[in-house]
C-alpha positions in Angstrom: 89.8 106.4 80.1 90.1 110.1 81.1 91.9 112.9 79.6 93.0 115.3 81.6 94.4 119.1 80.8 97.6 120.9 81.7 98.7 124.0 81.0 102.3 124.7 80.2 103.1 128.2 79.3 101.1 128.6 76.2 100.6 125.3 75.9 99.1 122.7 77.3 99.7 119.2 77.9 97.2 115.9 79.2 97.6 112.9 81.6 95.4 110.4 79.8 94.3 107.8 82.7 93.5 104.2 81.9 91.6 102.4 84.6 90.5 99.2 85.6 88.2 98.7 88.7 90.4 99.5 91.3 92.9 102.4 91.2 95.9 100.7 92.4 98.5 100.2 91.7 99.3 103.1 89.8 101.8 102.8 87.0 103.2 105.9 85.7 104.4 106.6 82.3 105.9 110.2 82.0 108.1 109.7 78.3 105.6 110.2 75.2 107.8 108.3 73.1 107.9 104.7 75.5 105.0 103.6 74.0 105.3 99.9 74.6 105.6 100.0 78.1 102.3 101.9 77.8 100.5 99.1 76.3 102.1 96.4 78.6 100.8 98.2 81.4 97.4 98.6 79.9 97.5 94.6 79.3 98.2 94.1 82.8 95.7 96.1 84.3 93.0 94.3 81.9 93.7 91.1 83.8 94.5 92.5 87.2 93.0 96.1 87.5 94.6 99.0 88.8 95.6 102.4 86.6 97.9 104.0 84.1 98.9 107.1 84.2 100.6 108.2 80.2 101.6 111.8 80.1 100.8 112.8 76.4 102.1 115.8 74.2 103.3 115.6 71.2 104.9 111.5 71.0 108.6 112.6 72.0 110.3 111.9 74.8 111.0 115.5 75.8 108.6 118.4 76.2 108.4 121.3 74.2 106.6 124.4 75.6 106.4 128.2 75.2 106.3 130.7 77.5 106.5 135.1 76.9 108.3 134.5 73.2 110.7 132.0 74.4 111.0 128.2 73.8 112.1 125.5 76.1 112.4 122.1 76.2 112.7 119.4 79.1 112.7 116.4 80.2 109.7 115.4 82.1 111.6 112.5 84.2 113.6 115.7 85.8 110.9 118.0 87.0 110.3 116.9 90.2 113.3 118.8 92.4 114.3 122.5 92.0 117.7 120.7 90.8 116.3 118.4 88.5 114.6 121.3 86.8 117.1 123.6 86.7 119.7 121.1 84.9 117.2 119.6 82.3 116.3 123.1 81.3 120.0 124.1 80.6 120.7 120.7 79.4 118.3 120.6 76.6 117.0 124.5 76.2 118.2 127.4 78.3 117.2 128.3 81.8 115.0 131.4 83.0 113.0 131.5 86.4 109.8 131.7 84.5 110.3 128.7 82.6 111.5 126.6 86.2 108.5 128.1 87.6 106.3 126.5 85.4 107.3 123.3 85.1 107.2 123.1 88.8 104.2 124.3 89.1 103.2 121.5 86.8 104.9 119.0 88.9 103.3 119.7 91.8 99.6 120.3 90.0 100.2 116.2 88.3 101.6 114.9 91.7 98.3 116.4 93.4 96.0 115.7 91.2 96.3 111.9 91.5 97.5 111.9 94.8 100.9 110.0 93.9 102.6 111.4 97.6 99.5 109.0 99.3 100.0 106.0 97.1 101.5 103.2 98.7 103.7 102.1 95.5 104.5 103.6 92.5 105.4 101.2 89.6 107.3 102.9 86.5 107.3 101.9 82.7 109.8 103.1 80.3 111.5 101.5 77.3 115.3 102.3 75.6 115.5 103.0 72.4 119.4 103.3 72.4 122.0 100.8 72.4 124.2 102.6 74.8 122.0 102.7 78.4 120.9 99.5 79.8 121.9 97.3 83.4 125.3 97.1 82.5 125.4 101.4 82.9 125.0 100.4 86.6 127.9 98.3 87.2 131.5 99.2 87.1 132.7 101.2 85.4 129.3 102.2 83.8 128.4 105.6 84.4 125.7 105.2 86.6 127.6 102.9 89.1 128.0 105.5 91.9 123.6 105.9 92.1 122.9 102.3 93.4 123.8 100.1 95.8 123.7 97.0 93.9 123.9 95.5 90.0 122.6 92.3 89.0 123.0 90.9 85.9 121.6 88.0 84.2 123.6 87.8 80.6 120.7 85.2 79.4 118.4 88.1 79.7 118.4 91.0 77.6 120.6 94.1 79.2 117.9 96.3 77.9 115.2 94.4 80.3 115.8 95.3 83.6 114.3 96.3 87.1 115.2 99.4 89.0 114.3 99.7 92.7 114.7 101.4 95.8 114.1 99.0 98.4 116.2 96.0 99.4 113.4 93.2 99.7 112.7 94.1 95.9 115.8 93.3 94.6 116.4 90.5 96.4 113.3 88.8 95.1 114.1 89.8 91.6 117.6 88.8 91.4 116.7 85.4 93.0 114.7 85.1 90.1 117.6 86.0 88.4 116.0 89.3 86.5 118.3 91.4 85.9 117.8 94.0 88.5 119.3 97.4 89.7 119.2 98.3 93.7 119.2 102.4 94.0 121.1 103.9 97.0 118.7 106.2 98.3 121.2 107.5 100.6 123.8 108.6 97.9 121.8 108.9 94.6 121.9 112.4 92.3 119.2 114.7 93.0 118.3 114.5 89.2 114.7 115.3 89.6 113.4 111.7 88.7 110.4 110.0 90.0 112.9 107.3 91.5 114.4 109.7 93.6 111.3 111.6 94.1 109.5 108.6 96.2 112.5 107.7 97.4 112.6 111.2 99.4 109.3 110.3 100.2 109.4 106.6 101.6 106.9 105.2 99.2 108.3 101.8 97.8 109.4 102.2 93.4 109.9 100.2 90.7 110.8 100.7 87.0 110.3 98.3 84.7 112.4 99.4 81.4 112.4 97.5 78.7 113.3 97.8 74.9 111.4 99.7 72.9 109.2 96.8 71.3 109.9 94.1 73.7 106.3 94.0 74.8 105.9 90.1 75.3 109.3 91.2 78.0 107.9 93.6 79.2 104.4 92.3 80.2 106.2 89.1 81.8 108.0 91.5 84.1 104.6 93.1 85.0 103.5 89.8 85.9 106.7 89.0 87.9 106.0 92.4 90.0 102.7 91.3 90.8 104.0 88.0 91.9 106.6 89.9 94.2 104.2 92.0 95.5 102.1 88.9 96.6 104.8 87.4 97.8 106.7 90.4 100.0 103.3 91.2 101.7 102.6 94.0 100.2 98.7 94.1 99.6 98.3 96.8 96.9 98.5 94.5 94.2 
């Protein structure tokens, strides 16, 4: 395990990495309050290898930083487009240049420093705490319908347990396994700042596993389903 520093303003934050053999594939957790999908992805590198990247502050989901007198708060799924930054800032704080400065700059410093824009895949683990967002905020009418291409839901499974993904072959495994699964339109999607739409941008393959807060034995099944997917779509980095 490494720990490793950022600054933020006057504070500073730290990736802590967990690592097993080899370094892929990289799993990314960036909420500091999702902590079960944190130890399912530890459990599945245990048996499989690969890495875990947690971002760690002060255990909430948002980040709190200071910078010349002033406080600001974010949310650290947002900060990877100018947009994404901008909007979070307002959103949860208020807005200055400085403040959008900084957490760009720490964007771009935690994308270098492990390299994420020459990673073949990038899995994602997050957990809902809320009863309100799950699959069903995908499909008509839910909110989120007009990001993705496709919705499918599986009512045996939990609507909090789902896969999000931005390639085709992905979601067509999954939802012949009959997962509930979420395709994103990478064509017509918000620029919200999110890792999803990040990679997207980029043309390196994402998936989120989200799961309830607590539903670790879900949750390291689905781990265990994408590693079966990857095996069985060709795609070595497994």
């Amino acid at each position: 395990m490494m720990k490793i520093p950022f600054q933020l303003g006057d504070d500073v934050i730290h990736a802590v990495v967990h690592q097993k053999e080899c370094a892929s594939p990289t799993m990314l957790n960036v909420h500091d309050d999702e902590d079960t999908s944190v130890e399912a992805g530890r459990k599945n590198i245990e048996h499989h290898g690969g890495r875990v990247i947690e971002l760690v502050h002060t255990g909430e989901r948002l980040i709190t930083f200071r910078l010349d007198g002033q406080t600001y708060v974010f949310d650290p799924n947002r900060m990877f487009s100018d947009a994404g930054i901008t909007a979070t800032l307002r959103r949860y704080s208020k807005y200055s240049e400085a403040a959008h400065a900084a957490i760009k700059s720490l964007a771009t410093l935690y994308l270098d420093r492990f390299a994420l824009d020459r990673e073949p895949l990038i899995i994602a683990l997050h957990n809902i705490y809320d009863a309100v967002f799950s699959v069903e905020s995908f499909a008509p009418p839910g909110n989120l319908s007009c990001d993705v291409a496709a919705t499918h839901i599986n009512p045996r499974h939990s609507k909090f347990d789902f896969f999000y993904v931005t390639e085709k072959r992905f979601y067509d495994y999954l939802k012949n396994r009959n997962f509930n699964v979420v395709l994103q339109d990478n064509e017509r999607v918000t620029e919200d700042g999110s890792l999803s739409v990040y990679f997207a941008r980029k043309g390196i393959p994402y998936i989120n596993v989200e799961a309830q807060i607590e539903h670790l034995a879900n949750q390291i099944e689905m781990l265990e389903v994408v590693r079966e997917m990857l095996k069985s779509t060709n795609h070595g980095e497994v």
